[in-house]
N, C-alpha and C positions, 0 to 999 in steps of 0.2 A: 446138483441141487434139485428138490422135489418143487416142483411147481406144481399148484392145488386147481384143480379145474372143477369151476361151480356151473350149475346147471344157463347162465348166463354170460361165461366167460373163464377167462385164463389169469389165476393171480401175477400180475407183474413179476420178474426174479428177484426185484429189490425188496418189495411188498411181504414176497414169500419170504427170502432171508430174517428180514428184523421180526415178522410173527411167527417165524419158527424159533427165534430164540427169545421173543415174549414169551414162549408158551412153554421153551424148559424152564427158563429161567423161574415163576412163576410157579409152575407144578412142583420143582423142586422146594417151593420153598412152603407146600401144603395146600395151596389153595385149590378148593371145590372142583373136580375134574366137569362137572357139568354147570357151572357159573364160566369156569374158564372157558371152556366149547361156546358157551354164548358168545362172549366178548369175542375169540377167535371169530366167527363166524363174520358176527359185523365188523368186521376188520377186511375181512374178505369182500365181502361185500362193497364197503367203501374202496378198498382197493379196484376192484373191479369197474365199477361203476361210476364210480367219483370223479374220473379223469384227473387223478392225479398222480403222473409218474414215481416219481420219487416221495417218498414217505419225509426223508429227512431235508427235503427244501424247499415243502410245504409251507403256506403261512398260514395265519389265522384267519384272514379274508376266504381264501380257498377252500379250506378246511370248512368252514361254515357253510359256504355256497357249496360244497361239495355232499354235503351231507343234507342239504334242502333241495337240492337236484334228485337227492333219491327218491323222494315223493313220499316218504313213509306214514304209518299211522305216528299219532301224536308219542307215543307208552314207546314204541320203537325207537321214533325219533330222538325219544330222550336219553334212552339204554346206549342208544350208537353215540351218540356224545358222551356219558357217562367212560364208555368203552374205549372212546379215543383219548380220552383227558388220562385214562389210567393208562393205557399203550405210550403215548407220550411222557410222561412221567418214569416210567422205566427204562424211556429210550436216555433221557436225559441224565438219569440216577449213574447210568452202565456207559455214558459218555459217548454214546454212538449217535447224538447229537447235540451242538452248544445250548441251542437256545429253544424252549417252548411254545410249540404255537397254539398250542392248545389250552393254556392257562386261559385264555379270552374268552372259549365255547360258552354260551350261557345255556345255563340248565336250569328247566322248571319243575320246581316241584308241588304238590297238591297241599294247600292251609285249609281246606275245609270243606263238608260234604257235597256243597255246590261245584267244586273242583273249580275253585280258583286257583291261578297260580301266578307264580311270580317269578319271575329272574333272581336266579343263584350267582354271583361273579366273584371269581374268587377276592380272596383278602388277607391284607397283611402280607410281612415278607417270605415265610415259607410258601407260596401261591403263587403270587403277585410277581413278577421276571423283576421291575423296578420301581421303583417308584415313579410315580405317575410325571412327574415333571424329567425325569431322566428316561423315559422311552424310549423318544424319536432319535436322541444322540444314541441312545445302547443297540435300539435295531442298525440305527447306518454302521455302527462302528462294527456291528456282527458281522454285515455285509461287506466291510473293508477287509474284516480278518478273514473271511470265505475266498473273498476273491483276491486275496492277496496269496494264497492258498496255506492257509495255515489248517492247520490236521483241527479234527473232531474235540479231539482231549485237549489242545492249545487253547481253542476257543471257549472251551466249557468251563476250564482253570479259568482263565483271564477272565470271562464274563461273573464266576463265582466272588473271585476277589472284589472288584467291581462293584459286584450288587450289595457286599458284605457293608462297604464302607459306603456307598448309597443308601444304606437303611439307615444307619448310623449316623449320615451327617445332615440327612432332614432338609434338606436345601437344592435348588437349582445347581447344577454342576457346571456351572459357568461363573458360577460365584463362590469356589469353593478355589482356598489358597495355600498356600504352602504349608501354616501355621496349622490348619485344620489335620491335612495329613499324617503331620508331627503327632499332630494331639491322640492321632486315632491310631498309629504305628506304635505308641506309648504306651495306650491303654490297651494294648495285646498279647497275652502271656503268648507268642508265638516259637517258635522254633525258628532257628538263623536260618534255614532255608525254607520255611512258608514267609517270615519278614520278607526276605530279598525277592522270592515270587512277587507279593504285594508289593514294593516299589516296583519292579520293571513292569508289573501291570497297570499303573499309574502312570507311569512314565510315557508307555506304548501309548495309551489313551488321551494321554491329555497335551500329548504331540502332535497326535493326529487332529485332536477337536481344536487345535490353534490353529491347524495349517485348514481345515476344509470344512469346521465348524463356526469359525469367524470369533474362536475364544481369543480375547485380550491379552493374555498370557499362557505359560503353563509349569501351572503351580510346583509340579513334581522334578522340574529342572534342578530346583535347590534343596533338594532330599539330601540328608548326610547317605552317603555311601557304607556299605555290609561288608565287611569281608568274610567272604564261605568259612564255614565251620567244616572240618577236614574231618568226618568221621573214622569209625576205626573199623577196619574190614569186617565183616562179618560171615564169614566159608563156616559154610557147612562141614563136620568133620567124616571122614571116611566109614565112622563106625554108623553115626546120624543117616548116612545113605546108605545104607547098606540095610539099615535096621527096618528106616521108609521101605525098601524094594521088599523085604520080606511081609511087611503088612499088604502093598500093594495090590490090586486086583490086578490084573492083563492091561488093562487101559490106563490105570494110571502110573504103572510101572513104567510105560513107556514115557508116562509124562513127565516123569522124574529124572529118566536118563535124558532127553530131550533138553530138561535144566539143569541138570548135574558135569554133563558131558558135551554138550555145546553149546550151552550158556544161554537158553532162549529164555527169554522172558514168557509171563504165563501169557499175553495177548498173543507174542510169537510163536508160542506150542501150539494154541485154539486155533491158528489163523494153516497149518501144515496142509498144504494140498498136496498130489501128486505132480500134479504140473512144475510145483516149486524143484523135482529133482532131481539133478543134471548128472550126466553121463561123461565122463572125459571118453578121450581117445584110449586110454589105459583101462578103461572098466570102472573106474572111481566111481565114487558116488559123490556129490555135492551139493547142499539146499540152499535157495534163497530163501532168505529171513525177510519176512515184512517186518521193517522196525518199526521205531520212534519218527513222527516227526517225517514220515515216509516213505524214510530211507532205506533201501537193502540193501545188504549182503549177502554174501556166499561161503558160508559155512563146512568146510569139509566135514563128513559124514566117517564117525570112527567105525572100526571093523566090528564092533559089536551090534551096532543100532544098524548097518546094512542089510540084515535080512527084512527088519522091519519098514524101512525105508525106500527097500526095492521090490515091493512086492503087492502095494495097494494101486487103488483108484479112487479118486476124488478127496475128499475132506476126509485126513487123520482122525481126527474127532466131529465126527457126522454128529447134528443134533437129532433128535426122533424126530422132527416138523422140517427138516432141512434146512442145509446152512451147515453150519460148525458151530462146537462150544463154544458160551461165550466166554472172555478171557477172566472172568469171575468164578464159573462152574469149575475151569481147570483149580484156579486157584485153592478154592474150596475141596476140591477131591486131593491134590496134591498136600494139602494143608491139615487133611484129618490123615494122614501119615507120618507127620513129622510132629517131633516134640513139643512142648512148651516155649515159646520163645525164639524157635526157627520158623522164618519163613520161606515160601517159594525161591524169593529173590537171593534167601543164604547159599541156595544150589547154586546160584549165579556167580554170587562172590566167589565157590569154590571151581566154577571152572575157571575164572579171572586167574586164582590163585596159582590153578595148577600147570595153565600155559604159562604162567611167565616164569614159575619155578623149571617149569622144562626148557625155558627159552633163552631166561633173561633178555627178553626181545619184551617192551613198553607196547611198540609201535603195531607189534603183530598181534599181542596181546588184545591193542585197543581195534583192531582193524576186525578181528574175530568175534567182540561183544559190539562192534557196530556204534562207538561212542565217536563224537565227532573231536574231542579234547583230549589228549593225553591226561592232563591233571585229571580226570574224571576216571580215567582207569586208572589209575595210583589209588582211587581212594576202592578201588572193590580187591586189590592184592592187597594179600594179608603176606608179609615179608617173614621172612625165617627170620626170628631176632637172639637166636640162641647162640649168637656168638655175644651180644653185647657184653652178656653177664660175665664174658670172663673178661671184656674191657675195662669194666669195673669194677673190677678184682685186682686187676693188674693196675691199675690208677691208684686203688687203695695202699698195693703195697708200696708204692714209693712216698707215700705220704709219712 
């Protein structure tokens, strides 16, 4: 990792990481090379100066004090909050943290030639984390899921949902009851599995707010229950990758094999160090995978992707600011190579496909994509079904 040394000091590695990948993430998407180097700068600077360790478990109190600690002119001062509110906002877009502490910064801006100004705060729900009478219950509960250790994406999901039907239901969340939920799960053209999200985010919430909020009940007890929608595999076909590696540049060809041939998810290609991979006693090669949720595995390494796998140092996919891609940019590279209507994750389904077709083994299948349920690899193997059709054929003619 490139850690950036300013004429006052040494950028944190954490500091460095998340503004190396604000500043690909961002440049790829057009923005002003020399607006952007502003913003970077005073990033660095707060970084440095600010006394504050970690970027992602800052709060808004800190964040403030942190930024009036630096003694700046006024025009400065405003730019370096401007600059965090938007660092912040990308951090939270790209889920590398739940919750915003920067939405609260106030920012002044100039009403007239006397340079009067005024406090800017933001407003409304695209801004605003909750509504103002559901704060104090949203910050403890964020603080429950952090330290209860729920991952980055767990918390950002669950707090999204949350806030969704907090806009929506206009009320104190301590007076909010079964009925309302209903009402609000009703009026949602959702997908059976964003519904079933929304209830068990309800549920997690308003268990916790009976048991250590002093709520009277918890409304979400008497939710009708989902049953999962079993979708139908989606693998990538032999010729679909094949066709991707011939478009591919060097780097994202590797990306492709990475998902085509060990089944990694795009956050798990971005995240490939060298340190992740291991050596048997036989010369093998093997990777840990940072999953979902935590969790790793250990992935063996096919004879093909071995040269590329045994022959680096540090971050597979280096950012230009240091750090690694983030698991967006892979998606995006790998995703202007394939069709219409395939995405990343159909490489995934067709490695699922293709261990269990060589294995007929569920268990090794599931142990290999790193799923913690059986039923959950059933639904990414796409099964041979070309025997059905002569079963019913052979049904028909006894009729």
């Amino acid at each position: 990792m490139n850690i950036v040394k300013l004429r006052h000091g040494t950028v944190p590695p954490v500091w460095a990481e998340m503004i190396a990948g604000y500043w690909s993430a961002r440049s790829a998407e057009g923005q002003s090379p020399v607006a952007l180097s502003k913003r970077v700068e005073r990033l660095r600077t707060l970084a440095v100066r600010g006394a504050i360790a970690d970027p992602r478990a800052a709060t808004a109190d800190e964040l403030d004090a942190a930024i009036a600690a630096l003694q700046l002119a006024a025009s400065t001062e405003q730019n370096t909050r401007r600059a965090v509110r938007a660092f912040y906002r990308w951090a939270v877009d790209t889920e590398q943290i739940a919750y915003n502490p920067a939405t609260r910064l106030e920012v002044t801006v100039v009403l007239d030639c006397d340079r009067t100004t005024r406090a800017v705060r933001p407003s409304g729900p695209r801004r605003e984390p909750f509504p103002g009478h559901w704060l104090d219950d949203a910050d403890a509960w964020t603080a429950f899921l952090i330290a209860s250790g729920s991952t980055n994406a767990t918390v950002h999901t669950r707090l999204s949902y949350l806030r969704r039907f907090a806009w929506w239901f206009d009320g104190p969340a301590c007076t909010v009851t079964t009925s309302d939920l209903v009402s609000f799960m009703a009026s949602s053209s959702w997908s059976t599995e964003t519904r079933r999200a929304f209830r068990s985010t309800v549920r997690v919430f308003f268990r916790w707010a009976h048991k250590h909020r002093g709520y009277r009940e918890n409304p979400a007890d008497d939710l009708p229950p989902i049953r999962p929608h079993v979708p139908i595999p989606r693998a990538a076909s032999d010729e679909t990758v094949e066709a991707a590696l011939t478009l591919a540049d060097p780097r994202t060809d590797l990306m492709i094999r990475l998902a085509a041939f060990m089944g990694l998810r795009r956050a798990e290609v971005a995240q490939v160090h060298s340190r992740d991979v291991l050596t048997d006693e036989a010369g093998q090669l093997s990777l840990v995978v940072h999953g979902k949720g935590r969790r790793q595995r250990v992935v063996p390494v096919p004879g093909d992707l071995v040269p590329d796998l045994g022959a680096f140092t540090g971050w597979l996919f280096p950012s230009v600011m240091g750090g690694h891609l983030s698991e967006s940019s892979v998606g995006d590279l790998v995703g202007d190579c394939l069709p219409a209507g395939v995405t990343m994750h159909c490489l995934r389904h067709r490695f699922a496909t293709k261990c269990y077709t060589a294995s007929s083994d569920l268990i090794a299948t599931q142990t290999l994509l790193g799923h913690s349920k059986p039923e959950t690899t059933r639904r990414y193997v796409k099964f041979d079904d070309s025997g059905l059709r002569g079963v019913v054929d052979a049904a028909a003619s006894l009729a």
